[in-house]
C-alpha positions as CSV (number, residue, x, y, z in Angstrom):
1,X,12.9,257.8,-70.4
2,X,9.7,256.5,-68.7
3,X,9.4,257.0,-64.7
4,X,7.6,254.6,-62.8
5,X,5.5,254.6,-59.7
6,X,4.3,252.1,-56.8
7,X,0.7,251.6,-57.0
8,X,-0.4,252.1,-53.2
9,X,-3.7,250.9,-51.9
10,X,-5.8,253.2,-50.2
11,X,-3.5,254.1,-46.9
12,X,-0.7,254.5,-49.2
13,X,1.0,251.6,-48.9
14,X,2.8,250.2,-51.9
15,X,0.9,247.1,-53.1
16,X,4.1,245.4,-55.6
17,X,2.5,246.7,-58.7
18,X,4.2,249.7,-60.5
19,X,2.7,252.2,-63.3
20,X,4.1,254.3,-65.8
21,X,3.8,257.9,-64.5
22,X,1.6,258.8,-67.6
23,X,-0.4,256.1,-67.3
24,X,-1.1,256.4,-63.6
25,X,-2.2,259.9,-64.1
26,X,-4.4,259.3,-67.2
27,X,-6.2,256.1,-65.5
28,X,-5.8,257.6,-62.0
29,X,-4.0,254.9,-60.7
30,X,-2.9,255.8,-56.7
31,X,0.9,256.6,-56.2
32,X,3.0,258.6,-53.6
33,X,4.8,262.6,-53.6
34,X,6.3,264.8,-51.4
35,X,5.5,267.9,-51.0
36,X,8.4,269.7,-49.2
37,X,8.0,273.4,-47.7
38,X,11.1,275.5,-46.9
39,X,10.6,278.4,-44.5
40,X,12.7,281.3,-42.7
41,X,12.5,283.7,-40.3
42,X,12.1,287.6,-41.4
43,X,11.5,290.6,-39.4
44,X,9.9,288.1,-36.2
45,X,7.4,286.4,-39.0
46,X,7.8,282.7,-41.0
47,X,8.3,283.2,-44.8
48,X,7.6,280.6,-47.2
49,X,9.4,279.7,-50.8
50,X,7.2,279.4,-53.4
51,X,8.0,278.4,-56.8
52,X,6.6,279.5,-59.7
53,X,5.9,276.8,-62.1
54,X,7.3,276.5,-65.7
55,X,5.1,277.3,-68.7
56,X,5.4,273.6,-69.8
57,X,3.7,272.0,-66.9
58,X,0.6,271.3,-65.3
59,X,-0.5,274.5,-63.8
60,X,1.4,276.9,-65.9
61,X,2.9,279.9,-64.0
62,X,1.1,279.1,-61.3
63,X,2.6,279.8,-57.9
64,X,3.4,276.3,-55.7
65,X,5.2,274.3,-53.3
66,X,8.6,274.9,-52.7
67,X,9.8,271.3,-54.0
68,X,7.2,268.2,-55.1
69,X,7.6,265.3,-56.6
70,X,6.6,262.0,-57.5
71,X,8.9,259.2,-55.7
72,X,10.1,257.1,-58.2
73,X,9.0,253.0,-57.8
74,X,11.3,251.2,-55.1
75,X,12.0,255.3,-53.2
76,X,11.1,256.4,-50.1
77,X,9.3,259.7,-49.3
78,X,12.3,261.3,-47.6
79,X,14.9,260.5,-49.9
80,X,12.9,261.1,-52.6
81,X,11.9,264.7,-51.3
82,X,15.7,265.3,-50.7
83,X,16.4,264.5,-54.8
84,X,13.2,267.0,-55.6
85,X,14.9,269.7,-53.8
86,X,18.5,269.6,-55.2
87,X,17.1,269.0,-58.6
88,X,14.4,271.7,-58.6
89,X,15.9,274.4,-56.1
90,X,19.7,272.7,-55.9
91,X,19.6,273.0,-52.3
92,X,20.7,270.1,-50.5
93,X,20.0,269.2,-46.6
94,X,19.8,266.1,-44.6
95,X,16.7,264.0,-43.9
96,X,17.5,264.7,-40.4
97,X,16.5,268.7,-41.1
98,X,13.0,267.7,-42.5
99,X,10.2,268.5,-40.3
100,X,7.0,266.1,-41.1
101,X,3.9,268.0,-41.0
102,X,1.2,265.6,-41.8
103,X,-0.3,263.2,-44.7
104,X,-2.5,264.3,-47.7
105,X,-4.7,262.7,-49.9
106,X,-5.0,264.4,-52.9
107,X,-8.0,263.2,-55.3
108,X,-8.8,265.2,-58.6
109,X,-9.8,265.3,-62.4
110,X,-8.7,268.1,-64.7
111,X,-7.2,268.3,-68.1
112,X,-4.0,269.9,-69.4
113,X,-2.8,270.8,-73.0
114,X,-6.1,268.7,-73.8
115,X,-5.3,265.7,-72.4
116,X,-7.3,264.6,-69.3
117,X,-5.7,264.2,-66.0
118,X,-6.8,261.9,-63.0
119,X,-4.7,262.8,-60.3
120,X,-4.5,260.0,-57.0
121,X,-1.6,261.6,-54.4
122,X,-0.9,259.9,-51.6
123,X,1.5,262.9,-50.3
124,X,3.9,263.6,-46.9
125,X,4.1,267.2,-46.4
126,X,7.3,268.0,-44.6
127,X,9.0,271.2,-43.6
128,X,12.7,272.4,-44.0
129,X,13.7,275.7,-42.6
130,X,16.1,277.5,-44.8
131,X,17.5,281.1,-44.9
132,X,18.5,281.5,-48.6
133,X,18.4,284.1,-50.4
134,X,16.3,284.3,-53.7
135,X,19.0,284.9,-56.4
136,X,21.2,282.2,-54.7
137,X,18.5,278.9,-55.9
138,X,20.0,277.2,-58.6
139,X,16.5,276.4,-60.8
140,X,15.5,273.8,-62.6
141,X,14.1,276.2,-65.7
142,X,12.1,272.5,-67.0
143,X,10.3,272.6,-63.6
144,X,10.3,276.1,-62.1
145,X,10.4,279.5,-63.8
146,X,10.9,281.7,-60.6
147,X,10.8,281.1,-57.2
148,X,9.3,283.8,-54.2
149,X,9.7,284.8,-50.2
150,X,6.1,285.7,-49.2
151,X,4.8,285.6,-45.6
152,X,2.9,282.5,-44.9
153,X,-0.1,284.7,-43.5
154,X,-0.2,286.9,-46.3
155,X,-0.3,284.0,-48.7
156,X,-3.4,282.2,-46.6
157,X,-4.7,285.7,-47.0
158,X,-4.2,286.0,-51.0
159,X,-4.8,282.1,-51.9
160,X,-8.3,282.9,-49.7
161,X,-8.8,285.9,-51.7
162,X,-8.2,284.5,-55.3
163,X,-5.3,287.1,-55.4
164,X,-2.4,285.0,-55.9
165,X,-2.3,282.6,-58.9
166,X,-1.4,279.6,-57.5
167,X,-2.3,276.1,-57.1
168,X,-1.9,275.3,-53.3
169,X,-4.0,274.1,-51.0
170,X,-5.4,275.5,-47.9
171,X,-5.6,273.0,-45.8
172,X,-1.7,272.5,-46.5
173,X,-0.9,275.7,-46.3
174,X,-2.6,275.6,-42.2
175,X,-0.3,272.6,-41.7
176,X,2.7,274.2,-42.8
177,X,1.7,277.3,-40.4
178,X,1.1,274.6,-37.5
179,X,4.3,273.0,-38.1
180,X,6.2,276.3,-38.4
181,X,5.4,278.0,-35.5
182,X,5.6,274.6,-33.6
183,X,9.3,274.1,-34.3
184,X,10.2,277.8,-34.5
């Protein structure tokens, strides 16, 4: 079944068109995600889920967000983040428990399984705290192979030092830490 996207303009504002995912991403047609962050409280430091991504996509084992997503044409960013997260990590929470952290624009060219890949994100990065446990994620194994509790310093530290294979972003990660210890 194909998805389909808004086309937003360039404050991400849907402009009445809408794109076939594949197509968007392969002419690099703009189009809105969440990126949605869950963090806890360990031992007087924040934690932060990661999830490692499944073999099959973009960015193969590859550590990531907790929960992204493209919102489907017609969506919103917080119910759409909300469907991501029971889908991917079967957790579900109220849009009243998201924290908004800030917008991103992500602009990028790349190619995966030899097919090239313009990527145009027009993204809200929000926030959820969550104490669960590891084993107790129900994972989407198309999307997510694993998923991981690592401090949110140490994994500024490792993402700096090329230690952690991953495809986050550091400026994300510092708004995440911001809006952590903010609402902590």
């Amino acid at each position: 079944m194909k998805e389909y996207l808004d086309v937003v303009d360039e404050t991400g504002t849907p402009t009445g068109e809408i794109v076939e995912r594949a197509a968007a991403h392969r002419e690099g047609i703009p189009h809105r995600t969440t990126h949605l962050w869950l963090v806890r409280r360990r031992a007087g430091r924040v934690q932060v889920l990661l999830q490692k991504r499944a073999m099959t996509k973009s960015f193969p084992g590859c550590y990531d967000i907790s929960s992204a997503g493209h919102i489907p044409a017609g969506q919103d960013y917080y119910p759409s983040a909300l469907r991501e997260l029971r889908e991917e990590l079967g957790i579900t929470a109220k849009e009243s428990d998201l924290i908004f952290c800030g917008n991103m624009t992500i602009f990028w060219d790349d190619e995966f399984f030899g097919i090239p890949y313009h990527d145009r994100q027009y993204t809200k990065v929000l926030l959820l705290w969550a104490d669960v446990d590891e084993g107790d994620f129900v994972l989407q194994k198309e999307e997510v192979d694993a998923v991981l509790w690592i401090d949110l310093q140490e994994c500024i530290d490792r993402v700096k030092a090329g230690t952690l294979k991953n495809c986050l972003s550091l400026e994300e990660l510092a708004m995440v830490q911001a809006a952590a210890g903010a609402s902590a």
